[in-house]
C-alpha positions as CSV (number, residue, x, y, z in Angstrom):
1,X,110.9,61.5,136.2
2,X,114.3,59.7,135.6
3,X,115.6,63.1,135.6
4,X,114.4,64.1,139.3
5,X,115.3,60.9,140.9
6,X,118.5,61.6,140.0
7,X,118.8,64.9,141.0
8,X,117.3,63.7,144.4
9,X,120.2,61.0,144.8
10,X,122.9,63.3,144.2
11,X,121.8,65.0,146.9
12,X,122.0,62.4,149.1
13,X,125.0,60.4,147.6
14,X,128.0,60.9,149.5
15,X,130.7,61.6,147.2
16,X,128.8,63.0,144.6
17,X,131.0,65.9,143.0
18,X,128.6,68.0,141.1
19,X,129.5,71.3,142.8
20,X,131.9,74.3,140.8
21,X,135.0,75.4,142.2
22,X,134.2,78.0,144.9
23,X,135.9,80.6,142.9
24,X,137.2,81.1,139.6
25,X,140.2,83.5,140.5
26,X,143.7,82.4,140.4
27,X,144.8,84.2,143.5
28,X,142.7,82.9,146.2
29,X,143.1,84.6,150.1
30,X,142.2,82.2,152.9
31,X,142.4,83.4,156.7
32,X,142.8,80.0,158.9
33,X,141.9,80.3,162.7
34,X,141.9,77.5,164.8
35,X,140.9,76.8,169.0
36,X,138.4,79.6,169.1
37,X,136.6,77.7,172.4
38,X,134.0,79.6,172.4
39,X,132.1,79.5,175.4
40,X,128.3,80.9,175.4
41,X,128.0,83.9,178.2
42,X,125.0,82.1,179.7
43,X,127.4,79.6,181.0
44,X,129.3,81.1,183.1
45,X,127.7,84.8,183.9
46,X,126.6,84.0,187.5
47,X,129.8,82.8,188.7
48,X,131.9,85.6,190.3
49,X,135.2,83.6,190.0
50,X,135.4,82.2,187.0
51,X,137.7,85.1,185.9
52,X,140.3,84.3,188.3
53,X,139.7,80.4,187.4
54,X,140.5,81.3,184.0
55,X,143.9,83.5,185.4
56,X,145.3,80.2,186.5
57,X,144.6,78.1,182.8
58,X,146.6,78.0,179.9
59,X,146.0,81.5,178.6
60,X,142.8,81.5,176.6
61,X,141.1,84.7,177.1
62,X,138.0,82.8,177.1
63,X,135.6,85.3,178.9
64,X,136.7,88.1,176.1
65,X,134.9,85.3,173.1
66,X,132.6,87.4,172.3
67,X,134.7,90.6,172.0
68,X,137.6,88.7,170.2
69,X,135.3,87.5,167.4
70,X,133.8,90.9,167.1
71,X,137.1,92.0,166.0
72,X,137.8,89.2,164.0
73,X,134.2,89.7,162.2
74,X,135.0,93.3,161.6
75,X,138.7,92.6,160.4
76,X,137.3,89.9,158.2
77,X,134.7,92.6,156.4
78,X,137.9,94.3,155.8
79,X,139.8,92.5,153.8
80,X,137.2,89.8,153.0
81,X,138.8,86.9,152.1
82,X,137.7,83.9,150.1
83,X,137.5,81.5,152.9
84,X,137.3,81.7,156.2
85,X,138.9,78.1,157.8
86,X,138.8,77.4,161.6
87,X,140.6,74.2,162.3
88,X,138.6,72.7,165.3
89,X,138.3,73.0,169.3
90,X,135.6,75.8,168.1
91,X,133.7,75.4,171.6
92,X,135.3,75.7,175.1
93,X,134.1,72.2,176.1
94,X,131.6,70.9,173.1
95,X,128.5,72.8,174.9
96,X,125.7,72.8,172.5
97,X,124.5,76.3,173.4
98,X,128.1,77.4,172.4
99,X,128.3,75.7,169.0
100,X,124.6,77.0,167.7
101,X,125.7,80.6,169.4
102,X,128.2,80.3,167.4
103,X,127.4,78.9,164.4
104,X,125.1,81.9,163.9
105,X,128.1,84.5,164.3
106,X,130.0,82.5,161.3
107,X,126.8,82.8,159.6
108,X,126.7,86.2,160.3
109,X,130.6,86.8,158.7
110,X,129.4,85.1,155.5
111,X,126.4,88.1,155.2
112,X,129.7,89.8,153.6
113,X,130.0,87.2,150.9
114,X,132.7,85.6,152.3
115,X,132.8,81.5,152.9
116,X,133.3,79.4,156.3
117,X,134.5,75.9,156.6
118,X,135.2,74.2,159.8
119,X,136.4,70.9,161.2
120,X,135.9,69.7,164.7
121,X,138.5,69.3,167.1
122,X,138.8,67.1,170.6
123,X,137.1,69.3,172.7
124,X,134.0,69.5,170.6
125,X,132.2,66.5,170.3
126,X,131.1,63.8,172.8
127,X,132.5,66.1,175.7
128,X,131.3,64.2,178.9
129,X,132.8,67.8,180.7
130,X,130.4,70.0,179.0
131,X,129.6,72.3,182.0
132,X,128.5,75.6,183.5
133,X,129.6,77.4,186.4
134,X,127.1,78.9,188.8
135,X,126.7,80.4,192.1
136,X,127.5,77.7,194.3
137,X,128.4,74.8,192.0
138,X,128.8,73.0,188.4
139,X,126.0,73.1,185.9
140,X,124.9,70.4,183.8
141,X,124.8,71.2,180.4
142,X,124.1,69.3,177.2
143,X,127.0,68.2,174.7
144,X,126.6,67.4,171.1
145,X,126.9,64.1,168.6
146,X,128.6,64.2,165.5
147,X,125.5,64.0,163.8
148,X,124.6,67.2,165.9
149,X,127.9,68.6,164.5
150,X,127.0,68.5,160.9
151,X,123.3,69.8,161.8
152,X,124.4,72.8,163.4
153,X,127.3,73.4,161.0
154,X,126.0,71.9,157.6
155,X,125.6,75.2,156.1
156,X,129.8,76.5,157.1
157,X,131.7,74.3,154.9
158,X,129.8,71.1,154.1
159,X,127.7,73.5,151.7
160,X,130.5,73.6,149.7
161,X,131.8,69.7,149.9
162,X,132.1,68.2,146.7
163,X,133.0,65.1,148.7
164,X,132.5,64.1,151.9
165,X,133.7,61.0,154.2
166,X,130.7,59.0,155.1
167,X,132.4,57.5,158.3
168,X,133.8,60.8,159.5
169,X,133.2,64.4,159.5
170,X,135.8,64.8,156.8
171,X,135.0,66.9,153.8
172,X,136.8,68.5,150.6
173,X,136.4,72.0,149.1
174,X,137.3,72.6,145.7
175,X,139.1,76.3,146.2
176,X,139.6,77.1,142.1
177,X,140.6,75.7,139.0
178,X,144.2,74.7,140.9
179,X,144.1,74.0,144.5
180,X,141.5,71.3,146.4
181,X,141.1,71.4,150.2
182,X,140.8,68.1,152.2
183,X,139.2,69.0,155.6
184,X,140.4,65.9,158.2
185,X,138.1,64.8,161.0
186,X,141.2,63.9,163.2
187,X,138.9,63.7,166.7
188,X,137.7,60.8,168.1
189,X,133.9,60.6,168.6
190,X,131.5,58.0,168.2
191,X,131.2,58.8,164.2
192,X,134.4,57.6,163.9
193,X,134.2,54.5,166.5
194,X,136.2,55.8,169.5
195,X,135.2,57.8,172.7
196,X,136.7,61.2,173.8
197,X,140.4,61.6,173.8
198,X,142.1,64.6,173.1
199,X,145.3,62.4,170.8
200,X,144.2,62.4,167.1
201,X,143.7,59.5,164.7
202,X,143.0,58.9,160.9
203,X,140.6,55.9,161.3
204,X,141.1,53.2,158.6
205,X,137.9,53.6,156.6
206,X,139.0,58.0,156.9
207,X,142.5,57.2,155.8
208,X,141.0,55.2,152.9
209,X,138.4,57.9,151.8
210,X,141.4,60.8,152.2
211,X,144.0,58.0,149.9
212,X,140.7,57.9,147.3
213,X,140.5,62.0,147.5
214,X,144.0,62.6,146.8
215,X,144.3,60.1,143.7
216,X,140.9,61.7,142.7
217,X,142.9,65.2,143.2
218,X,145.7,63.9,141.2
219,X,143.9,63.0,138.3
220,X,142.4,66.3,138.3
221,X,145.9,67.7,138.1
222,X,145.2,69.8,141.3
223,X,147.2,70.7,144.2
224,X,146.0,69.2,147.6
225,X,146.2,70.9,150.5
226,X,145.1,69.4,153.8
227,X,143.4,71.0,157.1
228,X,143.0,69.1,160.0
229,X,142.9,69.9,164.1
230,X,146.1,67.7,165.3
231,X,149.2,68.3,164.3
232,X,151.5,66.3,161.4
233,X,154.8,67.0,162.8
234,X,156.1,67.7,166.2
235,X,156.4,71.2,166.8
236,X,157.6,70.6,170.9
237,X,160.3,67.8,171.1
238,X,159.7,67.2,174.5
239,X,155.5,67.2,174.5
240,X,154.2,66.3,170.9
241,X,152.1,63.1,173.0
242,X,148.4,64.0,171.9
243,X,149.0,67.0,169.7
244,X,150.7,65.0,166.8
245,X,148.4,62.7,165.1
246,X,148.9,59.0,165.6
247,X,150.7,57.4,163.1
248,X,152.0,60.9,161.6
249,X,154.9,59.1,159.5
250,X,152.5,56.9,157.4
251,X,150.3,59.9,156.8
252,X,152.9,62.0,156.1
253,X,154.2,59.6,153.6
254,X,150.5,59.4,152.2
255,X,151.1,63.2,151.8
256,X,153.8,63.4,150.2
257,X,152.8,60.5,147.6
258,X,150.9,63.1,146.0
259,X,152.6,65.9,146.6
260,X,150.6,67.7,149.3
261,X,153.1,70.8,149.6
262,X,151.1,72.4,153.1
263,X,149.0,71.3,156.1
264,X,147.2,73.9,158.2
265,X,146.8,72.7,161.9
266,X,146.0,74.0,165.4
267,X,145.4,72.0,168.8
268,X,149.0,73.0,170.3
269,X,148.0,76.6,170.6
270,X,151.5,77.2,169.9
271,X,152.4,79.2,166.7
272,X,154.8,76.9,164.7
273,X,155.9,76.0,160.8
274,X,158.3,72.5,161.3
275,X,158.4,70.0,158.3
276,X,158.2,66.1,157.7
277,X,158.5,64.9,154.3
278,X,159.0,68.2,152.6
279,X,155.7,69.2,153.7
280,X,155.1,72.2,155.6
281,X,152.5,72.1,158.9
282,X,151.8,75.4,159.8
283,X,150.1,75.5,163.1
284,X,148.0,78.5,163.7
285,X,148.2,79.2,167.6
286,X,145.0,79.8,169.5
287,X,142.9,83.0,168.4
288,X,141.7,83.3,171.7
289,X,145.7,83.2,173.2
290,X,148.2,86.5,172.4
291,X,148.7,87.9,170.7
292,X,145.4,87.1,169.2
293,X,146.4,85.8,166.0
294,X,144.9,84.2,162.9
295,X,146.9,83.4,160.0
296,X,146.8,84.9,156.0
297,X,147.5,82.8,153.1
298,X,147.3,83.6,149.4
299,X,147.5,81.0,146.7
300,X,148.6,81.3,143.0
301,X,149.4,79.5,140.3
302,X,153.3,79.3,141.7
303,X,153.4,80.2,144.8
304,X,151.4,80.0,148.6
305,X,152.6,82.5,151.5
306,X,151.5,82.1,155.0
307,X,151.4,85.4,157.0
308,X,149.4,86.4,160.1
309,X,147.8,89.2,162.0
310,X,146.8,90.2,165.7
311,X,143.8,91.3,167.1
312,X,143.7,94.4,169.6
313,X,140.8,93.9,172.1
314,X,139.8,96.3,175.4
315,X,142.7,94.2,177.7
316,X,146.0,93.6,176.6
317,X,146.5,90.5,175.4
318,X,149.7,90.2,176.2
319,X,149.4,91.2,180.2
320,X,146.9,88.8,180.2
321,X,149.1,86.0,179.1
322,X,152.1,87.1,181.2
323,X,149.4,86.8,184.2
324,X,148.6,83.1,183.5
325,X,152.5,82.4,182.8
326,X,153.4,83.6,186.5
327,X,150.5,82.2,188.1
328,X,151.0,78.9,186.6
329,X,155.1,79.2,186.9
330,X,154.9,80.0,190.6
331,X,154.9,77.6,193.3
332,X,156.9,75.7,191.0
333,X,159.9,78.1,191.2
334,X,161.7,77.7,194.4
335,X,164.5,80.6,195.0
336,X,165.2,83.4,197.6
337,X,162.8,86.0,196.9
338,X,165.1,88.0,194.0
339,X,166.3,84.9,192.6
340,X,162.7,83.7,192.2
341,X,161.8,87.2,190.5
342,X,164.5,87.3,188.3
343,X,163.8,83.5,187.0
344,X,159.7,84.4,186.6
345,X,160.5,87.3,185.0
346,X,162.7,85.1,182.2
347,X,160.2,82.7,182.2
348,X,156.9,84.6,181.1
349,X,158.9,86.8,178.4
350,X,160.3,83.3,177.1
351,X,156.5,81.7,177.6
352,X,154.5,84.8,175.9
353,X,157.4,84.8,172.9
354,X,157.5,81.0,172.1
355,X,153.2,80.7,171.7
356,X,153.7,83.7,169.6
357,X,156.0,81.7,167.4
358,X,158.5,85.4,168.1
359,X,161.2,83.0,170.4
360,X,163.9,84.4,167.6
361,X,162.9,88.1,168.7
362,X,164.0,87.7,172.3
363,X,166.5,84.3,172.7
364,X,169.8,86.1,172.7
365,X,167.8,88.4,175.1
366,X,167.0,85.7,177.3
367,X,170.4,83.5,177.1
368,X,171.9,86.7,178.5
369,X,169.5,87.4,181.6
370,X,169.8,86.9,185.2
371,X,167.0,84.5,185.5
372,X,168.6,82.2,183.2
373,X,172.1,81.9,184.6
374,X,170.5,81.2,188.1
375,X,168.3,78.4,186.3
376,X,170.7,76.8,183.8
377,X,173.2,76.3,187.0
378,X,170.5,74.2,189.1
379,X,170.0,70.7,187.8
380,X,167.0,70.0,189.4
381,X,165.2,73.5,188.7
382,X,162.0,73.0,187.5
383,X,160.6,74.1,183.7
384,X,163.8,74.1,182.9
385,X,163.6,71.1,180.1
386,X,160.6,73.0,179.2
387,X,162.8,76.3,178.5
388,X,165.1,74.2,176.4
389,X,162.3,73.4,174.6
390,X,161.2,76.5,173.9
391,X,164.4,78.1,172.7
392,X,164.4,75.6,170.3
393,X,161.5,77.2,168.4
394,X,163.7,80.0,167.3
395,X,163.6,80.3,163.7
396,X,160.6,82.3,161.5
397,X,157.2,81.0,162.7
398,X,155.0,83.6,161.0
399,X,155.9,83.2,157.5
400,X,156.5,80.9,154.8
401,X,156.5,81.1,150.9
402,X,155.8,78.0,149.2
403,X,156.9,77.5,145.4
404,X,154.6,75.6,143.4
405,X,155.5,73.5,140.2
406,X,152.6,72.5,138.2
């Protein structure tokens, strides 16, 4: 009897760490995607212009969902990695018909034998602008709690917690005999006292449980790696407001305490490897943004590489994203006819290459072009402090090699 009753409060204990490794290999292949927004068909399908809405957003192709994780799903059955990590924003605007749709294609991709894990991100969760688009107007739809979050997702990732954060959504994932996984609930939602925002925190009770992890990690003599939606460093110079985590000097210095080498990150939909502290933050750009991308990382005993791959869909991705760029760059631009031309032209190449994390590709390319000399000579022309920006991000965004000393 003594021996059931304690079965049954492990169960429920929060914390209780009486689950293996997930695998016993050394060389362990993880494929991170992050700001899927996935946005259930039913929710949009009798609105005749909400493709042209989408034409004038930021770029998510978010009426090709379906299609785009098709890809992914069959890509993934390919080369079937160990884990599967998508690091938050998975719903277009926390709809609860989008999460549980899908929730049941992730649950679909582990039929292959391969595991899921996700976090939440700010779009997900308490969304007072969960909505449809019909006919003639908006429709109401219903968003989800936190405690709706783990429901519908309990079985992608918190299946495998050996720990898990009582006062957040935050989990850890013991990869293999080396590495440990600290999955951060960086949103704010009512599970972690706040309201919708789309900046990202560490509350204090969270920050203590991750602290306790990591020492727990330590003793262990394990290598912590951390996941998490907002970013640890700034990856734009100029707009990091809301995309870097408050407070991302502390936690960084909590990281580096013991020796977290890598953070995995997304939000920015931006394609970007900066470092604070000696640790890397590798932010995986939108797979739902060109050029489709999801990122590859193997871990061994000494080393972890980051790499990535595209997706090829029915639509160029890359068109697509050029379309958005001029529609959005437009009536901003104010030039004679060929002067305005020339300057759109630079400004969509330089757009597409920086969220690609491929600025080093085309920079010299675009120092030397028309649009630029007419822009760089016009103190008041608009995006240009956004240009400088982007030329900034000019060194190798799509891979890294980490050496690890154990």
């Amino acid at each position: 009897m003594k021996k059931v009753l304690w079965i049954i409060i492990c169960i429920f204990l929060v914390g209780c760490q009486n689950k293996a490794p997930l695998s016993v290999k050394e060389n362990f292949k993880i494929v991170v995607a992050s700001d899927l927004h996935y946005f259930a068909k039913e929710n949009y399908e009798e609105c005749e212009w909400f493709e042209e809405y989408m034409l004038y957003g930021d770029g998510k192709m978010v009426t090709y969902a379906d299609e785009i994780l098709d890809a992914f799903a069959q890509r993934m059955e390919e080369i079937q990695p160990d884990l599967i990590l998508l690091t938050g924003d998975l719903s277009y605007n926390g709809e609860k018909n989008s999460h549980e749709q899908l929730a049941e294609k992730l649950k679909q991709m582990e039929k292959n034998g391969t595991q899921v894990a996700v976090i939440d991100g700010n779009h997900d969760i308490d969304n007072m602008f969960a909505k449809g688009y019909g006919k003639d107007d908006y429709i109401d739809l219903e968003y989800i709690s936190g405690k709706d979050f783990l429901n519908i997702y309990k079985d992608l990732g918190y299946d495998l917690a050996v720990s898990q954060d009582k006062n957040s959504l935050s989990y850890r994932i013991d990869l293999n005999e080396q590495y440990s996984l600290l999955i951060l609930d960086t949103a704010r939602h009512e599970m972690t006292g706040s309201i919708l925002n789309s900046s990202g925190r560490l509350t204090e009770n969270t920050y203590a449980w991750t602290e306790n992890e990591l020492k727990n990690i330590q003793k262990e003599n394990r290598v912590p790696l951390i996941a998490m939606h907002h970013n640890l460093a700034i990856h734009n110079s100029n707009n990091y407001a809301n995309y870097t985590i408050n407070e991302n000097e502390k936690i960084a210095a909590l990281f580096k305490e013991y020796n977290v080498p890598l953070v995995l990150s997304g939000h920015i939909h931006l394609q970007s490897i900066k470092q604070i502290d000696e640790i890397f933050d590798v932010v995986t750009t939108s797979l739902l943004d060109n050029p489709l991308q999801y990122g590859l990382i193997e871990i061994s005993k000494d080393s972890i590489t980051y790499d990535n791959e595209s997706l090829n869909i029915s639509v160029n991705s890359a068109d697509y994203f050029d379309t958005v760029t001029y529609n959005r760059f437009e009536e901003n631009v104010n030039y004679k006819e060929d002067e305005k031309k020339k300057v759109l032209e630079m400004l969509v190449l330089a757009n597409r290459h920086y969220f690609a994390g491929t600025m080093d590709e085309v920079k010299d390319e675009i120092l030397a072009s028309e649009g630029y000399q007419i822009i760089k000579n016009d103190e008041s022309a608009h995006y240009w402090k956004y240009l400088q920006t982007m030329l900034e991000n000019d060194q190798e965004q799509n891979h890294l090699k980490i050496s690890i000393e154990k």
